[in-house]
C-alpha positions in Angstrom: 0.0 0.0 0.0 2.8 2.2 0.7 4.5 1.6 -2.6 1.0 2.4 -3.8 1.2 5.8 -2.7 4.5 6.5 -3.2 3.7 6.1 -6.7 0.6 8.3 -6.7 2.6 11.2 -5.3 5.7 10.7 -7.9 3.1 10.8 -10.8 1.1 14.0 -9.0 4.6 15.8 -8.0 5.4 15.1 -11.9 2.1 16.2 -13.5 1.7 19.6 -12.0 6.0 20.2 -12.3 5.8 19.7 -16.1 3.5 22.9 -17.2 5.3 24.4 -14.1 8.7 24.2 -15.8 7.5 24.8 -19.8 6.1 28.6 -18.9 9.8 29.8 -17.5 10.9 32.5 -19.7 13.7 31.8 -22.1 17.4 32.8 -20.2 18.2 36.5 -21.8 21.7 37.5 -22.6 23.2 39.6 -20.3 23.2 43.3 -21.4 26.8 43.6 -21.9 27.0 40.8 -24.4 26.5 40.0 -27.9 23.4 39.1 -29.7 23.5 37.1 -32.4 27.2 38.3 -33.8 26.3 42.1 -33.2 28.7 44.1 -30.3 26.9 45.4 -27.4 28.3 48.8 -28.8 26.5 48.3 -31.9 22.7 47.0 -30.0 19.7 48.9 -30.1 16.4 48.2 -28.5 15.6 44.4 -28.3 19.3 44.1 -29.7 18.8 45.1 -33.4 21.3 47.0 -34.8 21.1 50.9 -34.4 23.0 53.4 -35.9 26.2 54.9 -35.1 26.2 58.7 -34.2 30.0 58.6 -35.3 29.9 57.2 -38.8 29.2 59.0 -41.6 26.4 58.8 -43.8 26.1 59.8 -47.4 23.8 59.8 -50.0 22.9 58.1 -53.1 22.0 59.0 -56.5 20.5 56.2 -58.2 20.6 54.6 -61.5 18.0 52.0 -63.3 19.0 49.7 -65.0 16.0 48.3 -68.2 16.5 46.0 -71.0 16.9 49.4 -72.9 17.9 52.3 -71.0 20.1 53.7 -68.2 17.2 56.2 -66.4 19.1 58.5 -66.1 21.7 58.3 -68.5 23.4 61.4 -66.6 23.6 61.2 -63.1 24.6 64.4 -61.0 26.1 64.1 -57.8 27.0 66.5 -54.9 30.3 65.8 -53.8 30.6 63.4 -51.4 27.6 61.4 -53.4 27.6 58.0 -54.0 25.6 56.3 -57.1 24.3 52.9 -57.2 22.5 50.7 -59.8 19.5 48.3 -59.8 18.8 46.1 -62.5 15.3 45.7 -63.8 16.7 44.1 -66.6 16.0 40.3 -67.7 19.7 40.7 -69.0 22.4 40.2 -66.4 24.3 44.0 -66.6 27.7 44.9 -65.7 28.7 48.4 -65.4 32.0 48.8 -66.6 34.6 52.3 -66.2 37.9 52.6 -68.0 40.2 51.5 -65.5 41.8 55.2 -65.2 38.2 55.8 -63.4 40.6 54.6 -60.2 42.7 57.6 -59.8 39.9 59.7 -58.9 38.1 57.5 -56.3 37.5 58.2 -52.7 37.1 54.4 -51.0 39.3 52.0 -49.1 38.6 48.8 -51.2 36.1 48.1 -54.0 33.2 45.9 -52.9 31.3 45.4 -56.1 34.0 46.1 -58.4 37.7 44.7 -60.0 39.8 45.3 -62.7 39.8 43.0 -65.8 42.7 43.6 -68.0 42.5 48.1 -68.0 38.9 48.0 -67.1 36.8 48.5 -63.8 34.0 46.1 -63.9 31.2 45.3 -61.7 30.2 41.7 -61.0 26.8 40.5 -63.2 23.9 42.1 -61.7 20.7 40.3 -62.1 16.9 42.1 -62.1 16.5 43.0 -58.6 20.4 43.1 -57.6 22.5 46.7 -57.2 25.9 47.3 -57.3 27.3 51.1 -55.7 30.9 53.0 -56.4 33.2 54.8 -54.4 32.7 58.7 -53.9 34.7 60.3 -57.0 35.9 63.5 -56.9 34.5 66.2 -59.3 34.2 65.3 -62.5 32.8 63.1 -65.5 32.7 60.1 -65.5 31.6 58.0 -68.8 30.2 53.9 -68.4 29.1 51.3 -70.0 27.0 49.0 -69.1 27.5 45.3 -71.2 25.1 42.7 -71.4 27.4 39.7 -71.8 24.9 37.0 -72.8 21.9 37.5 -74.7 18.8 34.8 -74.2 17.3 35.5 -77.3 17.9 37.7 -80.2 15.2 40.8 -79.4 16.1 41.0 -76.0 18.0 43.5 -73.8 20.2 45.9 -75.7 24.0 44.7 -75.7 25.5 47.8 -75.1 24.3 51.1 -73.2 25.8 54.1 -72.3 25.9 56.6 -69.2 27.9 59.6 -67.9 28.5 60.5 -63.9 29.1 63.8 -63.4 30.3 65.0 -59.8 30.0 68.5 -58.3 30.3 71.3 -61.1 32.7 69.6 -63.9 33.2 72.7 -65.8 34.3 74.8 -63.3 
């Protein structure tokens, strides 16, 4: 009989201990740690990223990419400006700058560009992709932008054309 209710407790003590133990809240990081690979430093509320008050930020001009046009062609920028593109092309683009382009860039390292042979060159960008340049100092700027494989003959146009200019050029 004893054994008996031994074993009616256990199984009671066990019943009301497991809902018990599945409504604890989850352990939280400490504050002072990292959430999911970002530095405390970097945290905002509920640890997204937030901004930092001490990098700069600059703005973008921006450039569309279509089977058949640059919109715009010519892009003016401000200095300090930066100017991205984003394919809405069915045609994988690539921008491409004579190489010479380099001397008058403002950036540490080049992210979506390389040099092939004595051009600048962006990787292929598909519809829906971008691809952004350094800050350039004043200036124009002529590109291309190449459509290395066509999918059928009435497609994308192979070749079009486009002209950065950066603060007043003339002057």
């Amino acid at each position: 009989m004893q054994r008996t209710v031994f074993r009616l407790v256990l199984l009671a003590v066990s019943l009301i201990a497991a809902p018990l133990a599945a409504e604890e809240t989850p352990p939280q990081a400490p504050p002072d740690t990292e959430i999911s690979g970002i530095p405390e430093h970097t945290q905002g509320a509920e640890g997204l990223p937030k901004l930092l008050s001490d990098v700069p930020v600059t703005s973008h001009r921006v450039v569309l990419i279509t089977d058949d046009a640059l919109n715009p062609d010519v892009v003016t920028l401000d200095e300090g400006q930066l100017v991205a593109w984003i394919s809405y092309s069915g045609a994988e683009s690539i921008v491409v700058f004579p190489g010479e382009v380099a001397r008058d860039m403002r950036c540490h390292s080049l992210v979506n560009f390389s040099f092939a042979g004595d051009e600048l060159r962006s990787e292929p960008i598909s519809a829906g992709e971008f691809a952004s340049f350094c800050e350039l100092r004043p200036g124009r700027y002529r590109y291309r932008v190449v459509r290395p494989i066509r999918i059928k003959p009435d497609d994308a146009v192979r070749e079009l054309k486009g002209e950065i200019r950066v603060g007043d050029p003339d002057a």
